[in-house]
C-alpha positions as CSV (number, residue, x, y, z in Angstrom):
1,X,-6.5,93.2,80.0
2,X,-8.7,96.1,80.9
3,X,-12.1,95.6,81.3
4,X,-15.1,97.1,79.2
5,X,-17.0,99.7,81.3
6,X,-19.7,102.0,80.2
7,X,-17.2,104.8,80.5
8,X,-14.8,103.5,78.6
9,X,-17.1,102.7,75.7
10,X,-18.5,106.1,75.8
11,X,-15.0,107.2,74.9
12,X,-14.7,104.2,72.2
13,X,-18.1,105.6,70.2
14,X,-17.7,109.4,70.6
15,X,-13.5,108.4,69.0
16,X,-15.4,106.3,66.7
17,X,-17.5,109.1,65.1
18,X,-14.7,112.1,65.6
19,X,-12.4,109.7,63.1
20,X,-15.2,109.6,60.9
21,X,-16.2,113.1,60.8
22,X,-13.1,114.9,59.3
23,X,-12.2,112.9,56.4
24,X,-15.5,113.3,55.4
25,X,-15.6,117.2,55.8
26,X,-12.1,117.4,54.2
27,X,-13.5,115.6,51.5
28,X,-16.4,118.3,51.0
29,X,-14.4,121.5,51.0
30,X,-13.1,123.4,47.9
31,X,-11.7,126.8,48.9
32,X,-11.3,125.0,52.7
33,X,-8.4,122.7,50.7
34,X,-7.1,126.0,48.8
35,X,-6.8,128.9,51.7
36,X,-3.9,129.2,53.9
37,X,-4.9,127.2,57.0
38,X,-3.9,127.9,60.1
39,X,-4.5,125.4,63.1
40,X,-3.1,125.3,66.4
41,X,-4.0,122.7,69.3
42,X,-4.3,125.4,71.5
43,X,-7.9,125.9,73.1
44,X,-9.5,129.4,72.3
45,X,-12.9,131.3,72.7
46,X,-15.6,132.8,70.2
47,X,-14.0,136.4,70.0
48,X,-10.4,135.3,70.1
49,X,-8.0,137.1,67.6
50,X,-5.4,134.7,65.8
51,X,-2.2,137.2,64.4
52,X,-0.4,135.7,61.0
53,X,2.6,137.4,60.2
54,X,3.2,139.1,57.0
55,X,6.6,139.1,55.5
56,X,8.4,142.6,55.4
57,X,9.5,143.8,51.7
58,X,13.8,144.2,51.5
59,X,15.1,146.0,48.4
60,X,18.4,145.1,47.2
61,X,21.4,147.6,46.6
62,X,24.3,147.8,44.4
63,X,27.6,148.1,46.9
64,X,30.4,150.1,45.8
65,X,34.1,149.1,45.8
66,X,35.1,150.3,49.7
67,X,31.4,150.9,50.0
68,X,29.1,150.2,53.2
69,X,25.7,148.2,53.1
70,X,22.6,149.7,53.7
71,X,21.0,148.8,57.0
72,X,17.4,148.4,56.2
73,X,14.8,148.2,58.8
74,X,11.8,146.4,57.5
75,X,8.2,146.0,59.3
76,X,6.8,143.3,59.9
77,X,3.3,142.8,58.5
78,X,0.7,141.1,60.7
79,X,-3.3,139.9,59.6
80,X,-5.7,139.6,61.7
81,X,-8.1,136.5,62.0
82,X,-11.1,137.3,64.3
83,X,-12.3,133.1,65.4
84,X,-15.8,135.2,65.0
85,X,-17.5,131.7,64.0
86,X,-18.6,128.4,66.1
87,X,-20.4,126.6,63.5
88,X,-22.0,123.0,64.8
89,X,-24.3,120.6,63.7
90,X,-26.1,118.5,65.9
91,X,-28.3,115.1,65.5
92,X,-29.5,112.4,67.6
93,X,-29.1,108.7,67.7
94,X,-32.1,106.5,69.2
95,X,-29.9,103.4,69.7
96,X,-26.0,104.2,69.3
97,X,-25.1,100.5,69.6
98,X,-27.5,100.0,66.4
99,X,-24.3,102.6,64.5
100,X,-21.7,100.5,66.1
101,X,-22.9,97.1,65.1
102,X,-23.5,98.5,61.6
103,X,-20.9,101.2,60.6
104,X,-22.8,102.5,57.2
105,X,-25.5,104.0,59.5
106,X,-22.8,106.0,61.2
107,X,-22.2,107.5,57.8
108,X,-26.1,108.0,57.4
109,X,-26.2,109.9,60.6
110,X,-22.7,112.0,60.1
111,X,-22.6,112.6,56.3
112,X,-25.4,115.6,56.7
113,X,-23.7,117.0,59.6
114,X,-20.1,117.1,57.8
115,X,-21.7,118.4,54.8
116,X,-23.4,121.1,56.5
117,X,-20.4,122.5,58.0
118,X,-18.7,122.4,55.1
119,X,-21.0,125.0,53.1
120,X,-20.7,127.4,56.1
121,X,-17.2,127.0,56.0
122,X,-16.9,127.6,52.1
123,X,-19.6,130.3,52.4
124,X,-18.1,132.3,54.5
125,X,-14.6,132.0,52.7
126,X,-16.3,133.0,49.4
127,X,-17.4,135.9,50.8
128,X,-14.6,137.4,51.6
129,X,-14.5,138.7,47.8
130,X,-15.3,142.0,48.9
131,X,-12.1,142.9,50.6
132,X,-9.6,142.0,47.3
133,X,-9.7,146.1,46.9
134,X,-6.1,146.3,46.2
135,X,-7.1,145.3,42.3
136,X,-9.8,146.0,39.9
137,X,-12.4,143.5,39.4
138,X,-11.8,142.2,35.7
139,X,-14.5,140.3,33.6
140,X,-17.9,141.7,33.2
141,X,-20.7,141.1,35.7
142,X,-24.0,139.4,33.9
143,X,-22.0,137.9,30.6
144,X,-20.5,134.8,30.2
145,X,-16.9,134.0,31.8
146,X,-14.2,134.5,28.5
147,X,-11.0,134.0,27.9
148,X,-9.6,137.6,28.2
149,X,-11.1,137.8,31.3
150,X,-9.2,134.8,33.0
151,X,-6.1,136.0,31.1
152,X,-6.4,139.2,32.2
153,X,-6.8,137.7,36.0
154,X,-3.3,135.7,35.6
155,X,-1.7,139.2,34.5
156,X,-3.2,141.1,37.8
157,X,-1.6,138.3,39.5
158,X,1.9,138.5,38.0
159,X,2.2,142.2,38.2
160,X,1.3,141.5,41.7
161,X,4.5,140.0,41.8
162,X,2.5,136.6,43.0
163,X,6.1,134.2,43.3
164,X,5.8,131.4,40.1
165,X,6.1,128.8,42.6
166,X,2.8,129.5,44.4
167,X,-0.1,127.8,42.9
168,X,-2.6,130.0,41.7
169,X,-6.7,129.4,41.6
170,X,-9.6,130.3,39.9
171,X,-12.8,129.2,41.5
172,X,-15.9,130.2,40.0
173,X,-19.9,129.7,39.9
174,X,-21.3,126.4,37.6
175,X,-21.8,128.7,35.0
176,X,-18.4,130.0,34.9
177,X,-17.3,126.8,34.8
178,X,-19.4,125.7,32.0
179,X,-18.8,128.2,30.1
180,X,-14.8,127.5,30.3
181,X,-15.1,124.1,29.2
182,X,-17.1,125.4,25.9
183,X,-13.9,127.5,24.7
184,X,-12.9,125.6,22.1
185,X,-9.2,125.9,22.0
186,X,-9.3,124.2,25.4
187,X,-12.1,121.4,25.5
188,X,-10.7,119.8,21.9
189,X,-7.8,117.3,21.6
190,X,-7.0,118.8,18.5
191,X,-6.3,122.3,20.2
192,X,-5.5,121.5,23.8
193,X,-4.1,117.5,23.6
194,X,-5.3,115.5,26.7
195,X,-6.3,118.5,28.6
196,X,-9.3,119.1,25.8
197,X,-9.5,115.5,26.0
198,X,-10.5,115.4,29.9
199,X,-12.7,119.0,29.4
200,X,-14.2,117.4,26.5
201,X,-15.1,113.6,27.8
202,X,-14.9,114.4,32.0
203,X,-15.7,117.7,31.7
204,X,-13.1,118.2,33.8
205,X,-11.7,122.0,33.2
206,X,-8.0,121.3,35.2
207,X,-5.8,124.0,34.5
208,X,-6.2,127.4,32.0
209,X,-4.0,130.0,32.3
210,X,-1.8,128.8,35.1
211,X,-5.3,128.6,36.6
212,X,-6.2,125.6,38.6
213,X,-9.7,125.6,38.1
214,X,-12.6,125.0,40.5
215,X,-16.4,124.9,40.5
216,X,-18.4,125.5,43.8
217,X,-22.1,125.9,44.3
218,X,-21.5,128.8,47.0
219,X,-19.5,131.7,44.9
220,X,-21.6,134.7,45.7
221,X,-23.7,136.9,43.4
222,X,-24.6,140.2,44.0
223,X,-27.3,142.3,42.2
224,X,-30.9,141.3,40.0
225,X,-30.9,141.5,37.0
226,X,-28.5,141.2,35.4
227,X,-27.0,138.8,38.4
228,X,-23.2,139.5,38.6
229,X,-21.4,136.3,40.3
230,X,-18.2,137.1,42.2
231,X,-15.7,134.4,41.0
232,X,-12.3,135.0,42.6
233,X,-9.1,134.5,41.1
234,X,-6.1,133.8,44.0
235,X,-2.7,132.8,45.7
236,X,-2.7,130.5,48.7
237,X,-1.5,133.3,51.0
238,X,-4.9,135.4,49.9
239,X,-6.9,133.9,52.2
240,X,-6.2,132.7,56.0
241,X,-8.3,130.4,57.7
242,X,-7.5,130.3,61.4
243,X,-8.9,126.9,63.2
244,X,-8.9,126.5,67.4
245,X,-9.4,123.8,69.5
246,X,-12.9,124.1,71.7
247,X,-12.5,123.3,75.4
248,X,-13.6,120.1,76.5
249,X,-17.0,120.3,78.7
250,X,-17.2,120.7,82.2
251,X,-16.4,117.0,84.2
252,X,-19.5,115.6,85.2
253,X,-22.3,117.5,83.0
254,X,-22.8,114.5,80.9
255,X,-20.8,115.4,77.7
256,X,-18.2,113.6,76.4
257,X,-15.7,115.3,74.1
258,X,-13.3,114.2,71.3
259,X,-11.4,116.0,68.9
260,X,-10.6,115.2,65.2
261,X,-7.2,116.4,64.2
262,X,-5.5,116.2,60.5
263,X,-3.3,118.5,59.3
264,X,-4.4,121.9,59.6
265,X,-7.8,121.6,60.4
266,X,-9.5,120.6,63.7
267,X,-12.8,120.2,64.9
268,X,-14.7,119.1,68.2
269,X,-17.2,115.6,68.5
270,X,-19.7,115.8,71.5
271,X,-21.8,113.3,72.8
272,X,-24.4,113.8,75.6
273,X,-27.4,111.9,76.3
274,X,-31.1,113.2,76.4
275,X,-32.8,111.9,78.8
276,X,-36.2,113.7,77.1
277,X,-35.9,111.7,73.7
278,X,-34.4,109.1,75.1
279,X,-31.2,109.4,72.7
280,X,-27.3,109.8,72.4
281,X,-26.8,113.3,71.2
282,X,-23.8,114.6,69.5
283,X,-23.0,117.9,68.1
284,X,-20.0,118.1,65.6
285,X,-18.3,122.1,65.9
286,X,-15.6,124.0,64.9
287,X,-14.4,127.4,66.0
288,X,-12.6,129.5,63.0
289,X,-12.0,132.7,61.7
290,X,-11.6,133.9,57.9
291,X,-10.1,136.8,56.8
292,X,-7.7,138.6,53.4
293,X,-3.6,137.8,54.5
294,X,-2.5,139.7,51.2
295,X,-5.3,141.6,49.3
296,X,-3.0,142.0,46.0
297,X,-3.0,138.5,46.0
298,X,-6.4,137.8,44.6
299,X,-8.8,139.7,42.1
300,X,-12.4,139.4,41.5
301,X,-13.5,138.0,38.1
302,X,-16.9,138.7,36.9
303,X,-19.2,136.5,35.2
């Protein structure tokens, strides 16, 4: 049986909080969950640029009776994700062993940090409204979210030629959201069966328009008065979110480094001591990029 050392158990906590840490941030991302992610295991700098191929477009042709094919030479598309962003949090412990012997002060201590990554992460993929150039905004900025507006979204989307077995999403601002679940034909059991039902009771919008519909405190708004929020309407292959691994810190400076890996998202757990508060330090981080993968696959709605 190996023996417990202080090294050893320095490795045991910082695991300890890394497994922690990214169910929890999972947990508190909307547009993080609907974005096309992609990770990698590799390690990578601030600055780094992640390529994401684009499919080419092939048109099909009608072949005579003795007749040849046509030999088309399609392009390859290619996005670029600059990893532009090294978001951390960091907080300190007083008496880690304190965490370890009571595993809800762990979540005291971690919840704030997860949560604050989080609404950098969903900020800065909110703001990305700006580049979806390729179609005219619909809705109208400063007046309640209607109906015509989201239908108007879906048909954007299908002349896009968006494929029908891609999910498409709507998310928008609280009052966009509220004002959804006040159309009547969709919050009344009578109009919109258990759907109404769950808008009516839960207030719990679901789907409108092959919408999925989501709410999140950080859409952006623009303007004074009035305010225009800058609800998006989108495919998965809109958006790309490019996550790296960090390197690990230098041996023998003191830091001790564990990554938390789960599908395609990864971030970095550090844990150092200070010897002028007298406290286990650790700083949760991620490196990542955000950027438009197809801007005819999304279109601003207004509100």
């Amino acid at each position: 049986m190996a023996s417990i050392t202080s090294s050893n158990l320095a490795n045991a906590i910082v695991k300890l909080v890394a497994v922690d840490a990214l169910p929890a941030l999972m947990g508190n991302l909307v547009m993080g969950n609907l974005v096309n992610r992609d990770f990698e295991p590799s390690l990578a700098q601030a600055g780094d640029t992640v390529n994401v191929p684009i499919p080419p477009s092939l048109s099909a042709n009608n072949i005579a009776e003795g007749g040849t094919v046509v030999t088309q030479n399609p392009s390859l598309g290619n996005a670029q994700i600059v990893l532009n962003t090294h978001a951390e949090a960091t907080f300190q412990i007083p008496d880690v062993t304190k965490v370890l012997a009571v595993p809800d002060l762990l979540h005291l201590y971690m919840q704030p940090a997860v949560v604050a990554l989080a609404e950098k992460i969903e900020t800065d993929l909110l703001n990305v409204y700006s580049q979806f150039t390729a179609n005219s905004p619909v809705g109208t900025g400063g007046v309640a979210l209607t109906e015509a507006a989201v239908d108007s979204a879906e048909t954007v989307l299908f002349s896009a030629k968006v494929p029908a077995s891609q999910p498409k999403y709507l998310v928008v601002d609280a009052n966009a959201y509220s004002a959804l679940r006040q159309i009547a034909r969709f919050s009344e059991y009578r109009t919109a069966g258990e759907a109404g039902l769950r808008a009516l009771v839960d207030g719990s919008v679901g789907k409108i328009k092959d919408f999925y519909v989501f709410r999140s405190q950080f859409v952006q708004k623009t303007g004074s008065v009035p305010v225009t929020t800058q609800n998006i309407a989108f495919a998965k292959d809109a958006i790309g979110l490019a996550v790296r691994r960090l390197p690990q810190p230098l041996p023998g400076t003191g830091g001790i480094a564990e990554y938390a890996e789960l599908g395609n998202f990864g971030m970095r757990v550090v844990m150092s001591y200070q010897p002028n508060t007298l406290a286990q330090q650790f700083t949760v981080d991620v490196l990542y990029g955000v950027a438009v993968l197809r801007n005819n696959f999304g279109v601003i709605v207004r509100s």
